[in-house]
N, C-alpha and C positions, 0 to 999 in steps of 0.2 A: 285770308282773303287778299289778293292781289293787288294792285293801286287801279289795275285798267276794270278790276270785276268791283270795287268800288266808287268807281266815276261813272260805270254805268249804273250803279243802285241811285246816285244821288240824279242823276239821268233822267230816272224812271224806264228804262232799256230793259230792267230786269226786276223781275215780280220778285217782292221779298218772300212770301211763304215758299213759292219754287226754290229759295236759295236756299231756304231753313231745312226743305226734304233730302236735299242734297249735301247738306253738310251735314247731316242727322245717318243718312244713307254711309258717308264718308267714315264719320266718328264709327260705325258698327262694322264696316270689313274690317278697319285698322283694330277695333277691338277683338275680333274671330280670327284676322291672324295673327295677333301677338297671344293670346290663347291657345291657337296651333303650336305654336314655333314652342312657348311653356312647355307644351303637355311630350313635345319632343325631344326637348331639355332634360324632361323630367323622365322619361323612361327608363333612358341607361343608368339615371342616379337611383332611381330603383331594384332596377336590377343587379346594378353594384352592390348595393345592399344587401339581397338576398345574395348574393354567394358569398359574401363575408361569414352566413351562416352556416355552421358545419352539416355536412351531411346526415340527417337520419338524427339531430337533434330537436329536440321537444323537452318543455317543462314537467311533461309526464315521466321522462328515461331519465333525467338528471339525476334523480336518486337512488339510483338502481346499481350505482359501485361506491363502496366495495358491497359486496356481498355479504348476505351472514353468514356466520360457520357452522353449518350444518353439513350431515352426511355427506351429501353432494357438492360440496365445494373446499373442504377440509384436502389439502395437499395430500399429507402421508397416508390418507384413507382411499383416495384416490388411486395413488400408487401402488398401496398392496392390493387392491383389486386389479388393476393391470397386469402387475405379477402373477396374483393366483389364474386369473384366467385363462392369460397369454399362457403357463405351466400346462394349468388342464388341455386347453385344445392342441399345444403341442403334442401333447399326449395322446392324445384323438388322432390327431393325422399320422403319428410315428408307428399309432396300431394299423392302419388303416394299408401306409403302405408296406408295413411289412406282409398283411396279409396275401397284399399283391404281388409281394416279389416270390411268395410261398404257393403261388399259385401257379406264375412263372415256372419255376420251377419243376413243380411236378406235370406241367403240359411240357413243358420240355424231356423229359421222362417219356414221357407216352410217343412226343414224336420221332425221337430217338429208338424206339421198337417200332415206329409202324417202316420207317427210313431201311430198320434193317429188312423187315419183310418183303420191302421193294428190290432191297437188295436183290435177295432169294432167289424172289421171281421174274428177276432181270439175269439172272445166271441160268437159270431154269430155261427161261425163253429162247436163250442164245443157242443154250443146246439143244431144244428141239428145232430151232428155225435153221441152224444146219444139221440137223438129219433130215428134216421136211420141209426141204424149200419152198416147194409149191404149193403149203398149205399157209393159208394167208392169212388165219386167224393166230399163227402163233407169231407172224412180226409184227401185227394189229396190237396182238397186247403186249409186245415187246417195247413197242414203242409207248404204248401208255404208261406203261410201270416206269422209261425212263423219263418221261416227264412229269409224272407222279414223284417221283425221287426227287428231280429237281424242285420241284415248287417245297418239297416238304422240305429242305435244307434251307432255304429261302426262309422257310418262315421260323426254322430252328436260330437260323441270324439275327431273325427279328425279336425274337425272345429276347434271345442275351442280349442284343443293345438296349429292350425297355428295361432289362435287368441292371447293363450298367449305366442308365436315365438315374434307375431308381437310389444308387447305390450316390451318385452326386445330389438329388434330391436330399438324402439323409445325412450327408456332409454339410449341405448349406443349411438345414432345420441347425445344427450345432452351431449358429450363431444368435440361433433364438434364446438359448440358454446366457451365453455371452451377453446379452442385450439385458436379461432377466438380473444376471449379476451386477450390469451397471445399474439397474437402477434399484437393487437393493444397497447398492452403497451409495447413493443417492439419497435413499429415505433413511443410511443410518447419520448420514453429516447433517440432513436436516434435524433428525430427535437430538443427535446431541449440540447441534446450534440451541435449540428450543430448550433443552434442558440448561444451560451456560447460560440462557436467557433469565429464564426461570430461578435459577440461584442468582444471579447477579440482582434480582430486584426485589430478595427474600429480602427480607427485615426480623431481624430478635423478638418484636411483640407479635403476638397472635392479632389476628384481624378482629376476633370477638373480643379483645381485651382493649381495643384501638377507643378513643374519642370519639364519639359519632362527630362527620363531619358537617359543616353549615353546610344546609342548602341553598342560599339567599346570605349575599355581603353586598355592602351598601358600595353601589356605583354600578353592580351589572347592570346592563341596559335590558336584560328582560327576566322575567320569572318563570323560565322553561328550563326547569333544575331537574335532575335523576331525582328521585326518590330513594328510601331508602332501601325498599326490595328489590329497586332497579342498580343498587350499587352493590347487595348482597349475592344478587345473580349473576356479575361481571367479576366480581370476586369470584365466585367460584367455580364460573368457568374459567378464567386465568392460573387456579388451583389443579384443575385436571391436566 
C-alpha cells in the first residue's frame, strides 16, 4: 500500500472492505501467473527428461538379453542352416536355369530349319517372279518369305543373347559357393575357439566327484542362490 492510498484510508476517502477485495483480487492474478510462468518452466524440464530415455525402452524388454541358447539363437547352428539352405536352393535355381538354356537351345534348332525353308522359298519365288512377271501372287509371296526370314534371324539373335545372359548368370551363382566356403571357415575358428575354450577351463576332478558348493555365505545381501539342479543343468550344458 502506498503512502498517498493510506492517508486516504485514515481519511476515510476509501472504504476498507473495497480495499480488502482488491488486494485479495491482486494477491490471486500474481498467484495464476507465477503458476503460468511454473508450469512453463516446467515443460521443457520434462521433456528433457523423457528424451534422456532411450528409445523403445521399458521395464518389460530389460531382460530380454542376452538370450538363452536355444536352437534358434545358437551361432554355429545358425550358420549351418544358412549354408545347407543357401546349397540347396542354389541348387534349385542351377537346375532351373539350365533347363532354360536346354530349351534355348533346341528352339534354336527348329528356327534354324524353318530360316532354311524361307531360304527355299525365296529362291523358288525369285525364279518364278522372273519367268512370270505379271503374276503378282508370286512377288506377294516373295516378299513375305523375305520378311518372314528377316524376323526369324532376329529372333535366332535373341536366343543366343538369353543364351549368353544365362551363361553370366551361372558364372555369378559361382560366388554363392565362394560365400558358402567363407562361412564354413567361419563356423570352423568358431568350434575350435569354443573347443580352446572348453579345455582351458577343464579341471583334473570330475564335477560329480567335486564338493557341493554353498548356496548362502554370510554377507550376501540376498537369498536368490542357483539351486542345485539349477547348477547341474549349467554344468552340463557347458559339457556339450
Amino acid at each position: 500500500m502506498t503512502q498517498e492510498e493510506l492517508d486516504a484510508l485514515m481519511g476515510g476517502e476509501i472504504d476498507l472492505d473495497e480495499l480488502q477485495e482488491e488486494v485479495s483480487s491482486e494477491d490471486v492474478s500474481k498467484e495464476t501467473t507465477a503458476q503460468e510462468t511454473t508450469s512453463e518452466d516446467a515443460t521443457p524440464q520434462e521433456n528433457t527428461e523423457e528424451d534422456k530415455e532411450p528409445a523403445g525402452y521399458s521395464d518389460d524388454t530389460a531382460h530380454h538379453w542376452p538370450l538363452p541358447a536355444t536352437d534358434e539363437n545358437k551361432m554355429v547352428h545358425q550358420l549351418d542352416d544358412v549354408t545347407k539352405e543357401s546349397e540347396e536352393k542354389a541348387g534349385e535355381i542351377f537346375d532351373i536355369i539350365e533347363n532354360i538354356s536346354n530349351e534355348l537351345m533346341e528352339k534354336e534348332e527348329e528356327a534354324n530349319l524353318t530360316i532354311k525353308a524361307l531360304t527355299d522359298n525365296i529362291e523358288l519365288f525369285k525364279t518364278l517372279t522372273q519367268k512370270f512377271p505379271d503374276v503378282v501372287a508370286f512377288s506377294t509371296s516373295l516378299t513375305q518369305n523375305e520378311e518372314a526370314l528377316v524376323a526369324a534371324q532376329t529372333i535366332i539373335q535373341t536366343m543366343q543373347n538369353s543364351g549368353d545372359e544365362i551363361i553370366d548368370v551361372m558364372d555369378i551363382m559361382q560366388y554363392q559357393d565362394i560365400h558358402r566356403q567363407k562361412i564354413e571357415r567361419v563356423i570352423n575358428v568358431m568350434r575350435s575357439l569354443a573347443g580352446y575354450m572348453n579345455t582351458l577351463f577343464e579341471g583334473k576332478i570330475d564335477d560329480d566327484k567335486r564338493v557341493s558348493s554353498a548356496q548362502h555365505i554370510v554377507g550376501d545381501t540376498h537369498n536368490d542362490v542357483a539351486s542345485a539342479d539349477d547348477i547341474e543343468a549349467l554344468l552340463a550344458q557347458f559339457g556339450k
